[in-house]
C-alpha positions in Angstrom: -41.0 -4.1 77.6 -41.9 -2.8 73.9 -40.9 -5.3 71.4 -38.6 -4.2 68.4 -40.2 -3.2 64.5 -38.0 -6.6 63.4 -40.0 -9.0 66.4 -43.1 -7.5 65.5 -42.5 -8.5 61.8 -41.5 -11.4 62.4 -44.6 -12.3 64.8 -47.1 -11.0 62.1 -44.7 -13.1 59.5 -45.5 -16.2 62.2 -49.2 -15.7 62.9 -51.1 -19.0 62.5 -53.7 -19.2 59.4 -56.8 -19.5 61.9 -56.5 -15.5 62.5 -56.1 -14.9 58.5 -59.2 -16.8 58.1 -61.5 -15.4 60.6 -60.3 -11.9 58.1 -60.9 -14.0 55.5 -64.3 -15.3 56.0 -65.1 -12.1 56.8 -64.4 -10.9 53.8 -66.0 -13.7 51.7 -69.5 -13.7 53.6 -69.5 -9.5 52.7 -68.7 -10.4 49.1 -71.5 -12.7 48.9 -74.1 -10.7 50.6 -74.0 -7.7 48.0 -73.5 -10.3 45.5 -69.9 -8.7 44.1 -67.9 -12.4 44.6 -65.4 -11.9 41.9 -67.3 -9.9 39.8 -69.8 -12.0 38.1 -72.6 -11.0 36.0 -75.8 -12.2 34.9 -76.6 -14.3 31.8 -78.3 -11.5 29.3 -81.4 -12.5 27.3 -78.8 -12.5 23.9 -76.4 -14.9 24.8 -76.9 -18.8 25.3 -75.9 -20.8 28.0 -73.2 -22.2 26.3 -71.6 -19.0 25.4 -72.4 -17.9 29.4 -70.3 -20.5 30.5 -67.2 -20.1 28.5 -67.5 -16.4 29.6 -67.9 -17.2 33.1 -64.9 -19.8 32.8 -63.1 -17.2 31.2 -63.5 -14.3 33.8 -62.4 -17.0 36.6 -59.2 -18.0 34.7 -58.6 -14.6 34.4 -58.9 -14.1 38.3 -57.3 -16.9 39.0 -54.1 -15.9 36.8 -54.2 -11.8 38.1 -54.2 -13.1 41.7 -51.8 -15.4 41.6 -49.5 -13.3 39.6 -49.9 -10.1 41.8 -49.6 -12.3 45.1 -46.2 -13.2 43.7 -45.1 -10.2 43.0 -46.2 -8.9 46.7 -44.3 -11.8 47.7 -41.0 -11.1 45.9 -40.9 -7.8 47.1 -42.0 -8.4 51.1 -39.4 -11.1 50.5 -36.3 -8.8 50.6 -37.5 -7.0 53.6 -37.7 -10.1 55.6 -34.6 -11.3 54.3 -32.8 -8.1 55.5 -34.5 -8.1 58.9 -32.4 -11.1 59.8 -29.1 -9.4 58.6 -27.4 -12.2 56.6 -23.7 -11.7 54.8 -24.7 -10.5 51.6 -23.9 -13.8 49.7 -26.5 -15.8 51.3 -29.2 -13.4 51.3 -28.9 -12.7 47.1 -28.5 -16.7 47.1 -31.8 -17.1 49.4 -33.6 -14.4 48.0 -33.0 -15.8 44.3 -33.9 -19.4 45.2 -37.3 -18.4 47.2 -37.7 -16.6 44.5 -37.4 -19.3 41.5 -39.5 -21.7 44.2 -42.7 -18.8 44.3 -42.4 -18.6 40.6 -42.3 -22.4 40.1 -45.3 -22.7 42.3 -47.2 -20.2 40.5 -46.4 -21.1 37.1 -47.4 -24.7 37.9 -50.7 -24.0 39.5 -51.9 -22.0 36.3 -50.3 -24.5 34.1 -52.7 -26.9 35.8 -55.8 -25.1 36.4 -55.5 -23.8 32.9 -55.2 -28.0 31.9 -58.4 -28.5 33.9 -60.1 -26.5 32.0 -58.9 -27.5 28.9 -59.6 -30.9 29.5 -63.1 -29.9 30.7 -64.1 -28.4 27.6 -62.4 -31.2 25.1 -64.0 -33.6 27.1 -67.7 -31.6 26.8 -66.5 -30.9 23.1 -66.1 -34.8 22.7 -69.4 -35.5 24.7 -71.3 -33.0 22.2 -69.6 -34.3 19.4 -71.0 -38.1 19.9 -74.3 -36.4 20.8 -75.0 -35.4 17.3 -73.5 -32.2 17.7 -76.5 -31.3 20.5 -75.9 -29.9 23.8 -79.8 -31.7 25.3 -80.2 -34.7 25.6 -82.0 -37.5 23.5 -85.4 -36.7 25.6 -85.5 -32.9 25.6 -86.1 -33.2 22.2 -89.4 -35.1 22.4 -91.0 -32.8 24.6 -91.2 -30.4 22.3 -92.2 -32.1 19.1 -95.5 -31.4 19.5 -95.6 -27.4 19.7 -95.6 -26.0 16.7 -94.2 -22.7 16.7 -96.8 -21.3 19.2 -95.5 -19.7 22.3 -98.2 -19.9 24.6 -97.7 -23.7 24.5 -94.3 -23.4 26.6 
């Protein structure tokens, strides 16, 4: 017996995580192996390691916020098909369509409200650390170590 296009969505709809994540880690272990995991780059010879950071937090809030956002759009738009596969009176399915959709945007909207928080918490709280340091990023020691070169390269 063939199953029907509506069983078959709804088993793929159904499958457990554990066969999403063998894809998944899949994926991921490719990514890392040619080195192409979310496309980061390499700290150039021009920038310090300060201004390396902020980029690199800035390229992950940036994936963060593009993937969430086009997953939720993927959603809302699968969402309609599996609402219709079901056949509900059309009341329902606008009033179930609308509130799954306000719950996916809610979710979304809350996770980048609070991964954008961490990181501005992160840097005030490295902004505060710096600040009481004298306005340094080293620390007290790093200092020392160097007091004795002066100016001549081969010493490092």
């Amino acid at each position: 017996m063939r199953a029907s296009s509506n069983e078959y969505q709804r088993f793929i709809f159904l499958t457990p995580l554990p066969v999403f994540s063998i894809s998944f880690t899949s994926t991921f272990q490719f990514l890392i192996s040619k080195n192409r995991f979310m496309g980061m780059r390499s700290m150039s010879r021009d920038e310090s390691m300060v201004e390396y950071m902020l980029k690199m937090l800035i390229q992950v809030l940036i994936n963060f916020s593009l993937g969430l956002l086009m997953a939720l759009v993927i959603f809302i738009f699968g969402l309609w098909s599996i609402i219709k596969s079901y056949q509900p009176n059309p009341l329902t399915a606008v009033a179930f369509f609308l509130s799954a959709a306000c719950a996916a945007f809610a979710f979304v909207s809350t996770y980048l409200f609070l991964v954008y928080g961490a990181a501005a918490g992160g840097l005030y709280g490295t902004a505060k650390i710096i600040s009481a340091n004298g306005g340094r990023i080293e620390g007290p020691g790093d200092r020392r170590r160097y007091q004795n070169v002066r100016n001549r390269p081969h010493y490092y």
